[in-house]
Each structure stands twice: as C-alpha cells, then as structure tokens.
N, C-alpha and C positions, 0 to 999 in steps of 0.2 A: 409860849412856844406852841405852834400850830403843827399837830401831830398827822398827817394824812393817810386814810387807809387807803392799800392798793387794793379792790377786791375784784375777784374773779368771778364773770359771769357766763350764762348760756349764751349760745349760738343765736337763740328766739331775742334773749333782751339784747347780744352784741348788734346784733341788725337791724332790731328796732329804733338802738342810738346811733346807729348810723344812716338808717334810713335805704336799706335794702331788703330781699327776700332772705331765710334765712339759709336756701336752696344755696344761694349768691357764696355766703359766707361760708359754706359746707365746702367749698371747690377752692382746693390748692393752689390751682393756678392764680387765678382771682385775689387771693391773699397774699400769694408772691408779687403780685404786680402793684399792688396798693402797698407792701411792705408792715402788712400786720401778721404780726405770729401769735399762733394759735398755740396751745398744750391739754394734751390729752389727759385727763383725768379717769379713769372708769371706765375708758371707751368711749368716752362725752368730749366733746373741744369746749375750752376755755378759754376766754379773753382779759386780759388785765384792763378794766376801765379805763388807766390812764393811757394807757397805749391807743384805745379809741376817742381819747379825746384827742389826745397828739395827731391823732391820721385826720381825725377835723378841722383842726389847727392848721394844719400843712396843706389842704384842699381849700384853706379859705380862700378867695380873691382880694385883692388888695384894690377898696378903692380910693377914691382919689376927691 
C-alpha cells in the first residue's frame, strides 16, 4: 500500500515549482485565474504540493 503525503508549503518553494515570482503567487487574482487555492496559516499562504502539481498537469501541452 502506497501511503502519499499532502504537505504544505511557502509561497518561496510553491513558485519555485511552478516556475514564477513569488510576488506572482502573493496576488489573488493571479490564483483565481490559474485556479490554485492558497490557505493562510499564521498570516503566511500555504500550498498543498499536490494541488501544484495538478495545476502542472493541466498546463501541460499535448503532443502529438
């Protein structure tokens, strides 16, 4: 049985796997419109890994 952790990271390392600023990742709008949701911890946002690999996933291109 293959047990998977979800863990939750900064804003610094969610931008780094996604390959933007983490300025980017700080603006609502910007995470409305790619469809990743953030949660606030401490006053700090927070990303579920799986959730940025899923928005990877979905940005792939398909080729041929």
């Amino acid at each position: 049985m293959k047990v998977m952790i979800n863990q939750a990271v900064n804003k610094i390392r969610a931008a780094a796997i996604l390959g933007v600023r983490p300025a980017t990742i700080s603006d609502p709008r910007w995470r409305r419109r790619v469809g990743l949701r953030a949660t606030k911890v401490g006053g700090c946002l927070r990303f579920l890994e799986s959730e940025l690999n899923e928005l990877l996933e979905r940005g792939k291109e398909k080729f041929r």
